[in-house]
N, C-alpha and C positions, 0 to 999 in steps of 0.2 A: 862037139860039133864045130868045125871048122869051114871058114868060107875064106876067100880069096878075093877082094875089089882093089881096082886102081883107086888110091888118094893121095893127099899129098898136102902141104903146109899142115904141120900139123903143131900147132898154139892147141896143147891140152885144155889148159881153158877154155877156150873158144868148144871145144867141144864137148864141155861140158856143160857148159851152159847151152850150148843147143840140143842135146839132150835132154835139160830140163826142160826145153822152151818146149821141144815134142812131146813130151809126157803133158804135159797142163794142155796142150793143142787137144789131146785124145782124152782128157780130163782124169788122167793116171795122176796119183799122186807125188809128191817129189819125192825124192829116196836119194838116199848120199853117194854120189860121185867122187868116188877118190881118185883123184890124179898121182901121174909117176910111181904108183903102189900096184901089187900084183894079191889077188887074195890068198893067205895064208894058209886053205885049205882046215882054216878048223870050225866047227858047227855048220860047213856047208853041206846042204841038200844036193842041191844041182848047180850045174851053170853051164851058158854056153857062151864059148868064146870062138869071134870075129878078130881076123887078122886081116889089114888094109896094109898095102906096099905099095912105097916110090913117094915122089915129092914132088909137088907143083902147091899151086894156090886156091886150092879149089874150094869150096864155098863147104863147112863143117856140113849143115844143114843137105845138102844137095848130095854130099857122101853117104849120110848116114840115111837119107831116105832108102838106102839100100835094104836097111836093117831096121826099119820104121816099124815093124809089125812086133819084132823082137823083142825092140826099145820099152814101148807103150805095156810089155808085157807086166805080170804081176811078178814083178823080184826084189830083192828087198837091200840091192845093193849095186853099183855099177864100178869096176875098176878101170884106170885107164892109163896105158905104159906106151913107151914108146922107146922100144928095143932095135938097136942097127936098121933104123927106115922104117919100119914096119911101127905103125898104131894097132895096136892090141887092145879092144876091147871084152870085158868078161862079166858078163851077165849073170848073175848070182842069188842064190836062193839059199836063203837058212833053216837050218834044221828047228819045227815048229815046237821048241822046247825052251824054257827057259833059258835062257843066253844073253851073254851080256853084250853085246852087240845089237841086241833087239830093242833090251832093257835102257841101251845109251843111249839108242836112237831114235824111240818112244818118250824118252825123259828132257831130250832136246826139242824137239816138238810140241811137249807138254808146257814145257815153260815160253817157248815163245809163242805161244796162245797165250798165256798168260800174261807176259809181256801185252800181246796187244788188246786184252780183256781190262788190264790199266788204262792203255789207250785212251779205249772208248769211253770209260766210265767217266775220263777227265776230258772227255767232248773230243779228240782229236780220232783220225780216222785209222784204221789200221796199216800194218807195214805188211810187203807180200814178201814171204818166202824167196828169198835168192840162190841157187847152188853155188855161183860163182864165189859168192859171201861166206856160204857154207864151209868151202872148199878152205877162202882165207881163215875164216875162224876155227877148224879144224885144227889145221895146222899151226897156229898158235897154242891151242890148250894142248895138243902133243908136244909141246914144246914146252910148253910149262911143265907137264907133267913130268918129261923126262929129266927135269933141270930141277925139280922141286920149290917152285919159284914163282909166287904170285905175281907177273906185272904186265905191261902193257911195251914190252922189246918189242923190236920190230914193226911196230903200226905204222909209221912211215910205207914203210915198204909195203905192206896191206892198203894202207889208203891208196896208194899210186896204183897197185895192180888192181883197184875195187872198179875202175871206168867213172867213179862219181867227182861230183866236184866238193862234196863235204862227208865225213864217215865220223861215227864217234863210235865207243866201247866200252862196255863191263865187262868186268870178269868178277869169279869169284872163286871161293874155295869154301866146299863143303864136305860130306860123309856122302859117300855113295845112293847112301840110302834117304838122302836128305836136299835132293838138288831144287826141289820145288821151292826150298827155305830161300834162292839167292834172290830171286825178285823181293825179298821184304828186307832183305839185307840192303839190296839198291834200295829201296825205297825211302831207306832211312839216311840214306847219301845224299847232300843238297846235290854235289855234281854226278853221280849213280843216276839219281833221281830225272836232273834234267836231261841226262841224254837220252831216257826213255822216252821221255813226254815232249822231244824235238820236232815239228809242226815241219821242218825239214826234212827229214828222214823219211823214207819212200820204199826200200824195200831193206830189208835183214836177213838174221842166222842166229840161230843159237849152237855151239859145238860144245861136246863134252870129252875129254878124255880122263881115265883114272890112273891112281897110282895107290895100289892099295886098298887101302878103305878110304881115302879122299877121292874127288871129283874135280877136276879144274875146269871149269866153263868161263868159254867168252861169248859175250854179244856183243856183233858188229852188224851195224846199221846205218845205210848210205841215203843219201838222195840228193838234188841237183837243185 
């Protein structure tokens, strides 16, 4: 399914994070927006993809209400490119089958519940779910994973694109089968530890990418 709308400035970010902010408006769940990625066409069910052309500065939010019904829909993934002028987005649904893409994205959410199940328990209040965050620590553990390489590269550049005025990070390395283990791994981190329990820190992300039978997770968590 294909449509055709004017839009224009187009800060992927910005439009992904208006995205998310539509889905929690309509009380849909957040689901992973990937920026400048096209999806690869494996364990997909359906999807339908929206093409916007031309450039100007228009408000993400005020374009996408185009596609607001779409948006809010039940899918389990959002991709977004931007090809010769045209933003391209592709609304995506997974095949209801064990998949590791379901399994990644169930097990990053599991743990930043987790995450803020610490929180509470140490009196402090929970972090909310960020895509924008998501998006950065994303693309971090694909980065790690692809380099085979525990570290915290790049967070410079993450903090600055985050919009906050403080972010801190964990990562970890586990077994696939094993990612619920990194919160007790932080835990036993005096610096792990504090950046979890930061009285600071206002919203997060947990991301996962594998390589193998390993998992490289980061958590990035900002607030002002």
């Amino acid at each position: 399914m294909f449509l055709t709308f004017i839009a224009f400035s187009l800060d992927l970010q910005a439009y992904a994070h208006a995205i998310d902010s539509i889905r929690q408006s309509h009380g849909a769940d957040s689901i992973p927006v990937f920026v400048n990625q096209n999806p690869d066409g494996q364990g997909i069910s359906s999807m339908k993809v929206f093409s916007f052309k031309g450039i100007s500065k228009a408000n993400p939010s005020a374009v996408l209400s185009n596609i607001e019904k779409f948006i809010t829909g039940d899918y389990d993934a959002i991709y977004l490119n931007q090809e010769k002028g045209r933003l391209r987005i592709a609304l995506v649904k997974l095949k209801k089958k064990e998949n590791r893409e379901i399994n990644l994205r169930q097990a990053e959410r599991d743990l930043f519940d987790a995450v803020n199940r610490y929180r509470n328990r140490m009196g402090l209040k929970s972090i909310h779910w960020s895509q924008k965050l998501y998006s950065l620590a994303l693309q971090h553990s694909r980065d790690m994973a692809r380099r085979g390489e525990l570290d915290h590269s790049g967070f410079g550049d993450r903090f600055g694109k985050s919009g906050f005025s403080r972010c801190v990070e964990n990562v970890a390395l586990t077994s696939t089968e094993q990612t619920k283990t990194a919160i007790e791994l932080w835990k036993k981190s005096d610096n792990h530890r504090k950046n979890m329990l930061d009285r600071r820190i206002t919203h997060g992300a947990v991301a996962i990418d594998t390589a193998g039978t390993m998992a490289y997770i980061t958590f990035l968590a900002c607030g002002r």
